[in-house]
N, C-alpha and C positions, 0 to 999 in steps of 0.2 A: 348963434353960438355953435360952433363945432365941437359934434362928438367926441369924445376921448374912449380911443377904441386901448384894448391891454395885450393884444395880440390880431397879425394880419390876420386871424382867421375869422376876426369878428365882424372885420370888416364888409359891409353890405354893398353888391354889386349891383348893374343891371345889366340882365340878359339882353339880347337880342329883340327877343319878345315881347318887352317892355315887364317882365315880373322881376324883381328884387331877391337875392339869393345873398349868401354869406360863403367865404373861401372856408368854409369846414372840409369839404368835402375833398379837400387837395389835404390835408394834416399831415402831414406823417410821407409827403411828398417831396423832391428838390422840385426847385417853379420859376419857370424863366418868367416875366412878365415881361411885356413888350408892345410899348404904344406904335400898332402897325396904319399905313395908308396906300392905298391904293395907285397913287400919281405921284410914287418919291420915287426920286433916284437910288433910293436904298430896297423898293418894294421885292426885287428880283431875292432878297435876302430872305421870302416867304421861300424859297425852294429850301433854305438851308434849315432854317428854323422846323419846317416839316419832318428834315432828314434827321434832327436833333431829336424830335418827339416817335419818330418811328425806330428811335436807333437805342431809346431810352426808356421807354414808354412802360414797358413790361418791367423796368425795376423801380418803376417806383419815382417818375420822370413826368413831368406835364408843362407845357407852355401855355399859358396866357395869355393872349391878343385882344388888346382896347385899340379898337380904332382908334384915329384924334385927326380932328379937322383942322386943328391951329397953327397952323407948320405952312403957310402958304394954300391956305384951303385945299392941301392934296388929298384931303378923304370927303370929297361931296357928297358922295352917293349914300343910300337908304343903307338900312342893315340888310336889307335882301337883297340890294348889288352889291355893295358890299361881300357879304358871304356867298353870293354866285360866281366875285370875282374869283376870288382868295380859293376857292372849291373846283370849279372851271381851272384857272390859270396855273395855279402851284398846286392841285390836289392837296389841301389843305386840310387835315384833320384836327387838328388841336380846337380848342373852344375860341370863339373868339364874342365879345363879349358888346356893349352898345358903348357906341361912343362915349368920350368922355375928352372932362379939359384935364390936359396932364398940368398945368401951370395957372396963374392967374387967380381973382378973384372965384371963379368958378370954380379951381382946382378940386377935382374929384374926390371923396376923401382916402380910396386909396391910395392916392400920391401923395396927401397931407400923411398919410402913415408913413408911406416909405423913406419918404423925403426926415421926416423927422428921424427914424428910426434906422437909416441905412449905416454899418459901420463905415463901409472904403467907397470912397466914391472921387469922381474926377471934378466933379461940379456940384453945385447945392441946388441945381433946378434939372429937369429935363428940356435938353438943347433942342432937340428935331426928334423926328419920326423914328420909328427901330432902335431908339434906346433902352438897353436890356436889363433888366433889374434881377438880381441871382438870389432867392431864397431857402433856404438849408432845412433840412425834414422839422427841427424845432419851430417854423417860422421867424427865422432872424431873416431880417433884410441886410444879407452880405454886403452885397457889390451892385455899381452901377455901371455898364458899359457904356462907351460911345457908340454911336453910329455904324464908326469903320472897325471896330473892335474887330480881331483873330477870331474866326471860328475855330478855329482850333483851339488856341488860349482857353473860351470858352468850353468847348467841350471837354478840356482838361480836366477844367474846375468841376465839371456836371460829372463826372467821371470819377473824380478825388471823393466829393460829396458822394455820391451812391456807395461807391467801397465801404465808407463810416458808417454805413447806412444795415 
């Protein structure tokens, strides 16, 4: 039986490290989430996603990185290749967190959250890899991007939210 969580912040993650934590600690933040991999045609998108977290960070701005293997097994690697790529390749700061299923029987129960709870969105599943999920300082799960989505669009919206903010 699955949880029934009352807000994303109750929601229970896993680190990298294998210990279990809860999104409290983002409250009162805007938070891109974003199931990243390693071997996708979309991964060069870690440069931008960085430049979103370094550009935002100081008001109150955080990104979210779940790996996810299921997309063509483009995320093989360990969480320490993993996070050596992502660190090494795009200088990567934001958190990125232990893999997870975005879809399926497995589906993580952060995505049973979002997936349920999201206002606008393009689809009712997460398609591929770099799919962006937009959450507002309240944690409302806004919006879900595609893949090829506008970084600019994007940082529109991250920019609209922090002004309310």
């Amino acid at each position: 039986m699955k949880k029934e969580y009352h807000s994303i912040y109750e929601v229970h993650v896993e680190k990298m490290d294998g210990t279990q934590t809860n999104l409290q600690s983002y409250q009162g933040q805007v938070m891109l989430i974003v199931n990243v991999a390693s071997r996708c045609g979309f991964t060069p998108q870690y440069a931008e996603l960085e430049a979103l977290q370094q550009d935002y960070k100081k008001q109150g701005f955080s990104i979210l990185g779940f790996p996810c293997n299921q997309f063509f097994h483009q995320e093989p690697g360990t969480h320490e290749e993993i996070k050596t790529f992502a660190e090494s390749c795009y200088r990567v700061t934001f958190p990125l967190f232990a893999k997870l299923d975005v879809k399926g029987a497995n589906q993580a129960p952060l995505y049973d959250y979002i997936l349920q709870n999201i206002k606008k969105r393009p689809l009712k599943f997460v398609p591929w890899n770099f799919t962006k999920i937009l959450i507002d300082t309240q944690g409302n799960v806004l919006k879900q991007y595609l893949p090829m989505a506008s970084f600019k669009k994007i940082r529109q919206e991250i920019e609209t939210l922090l002004a309310k903010h």
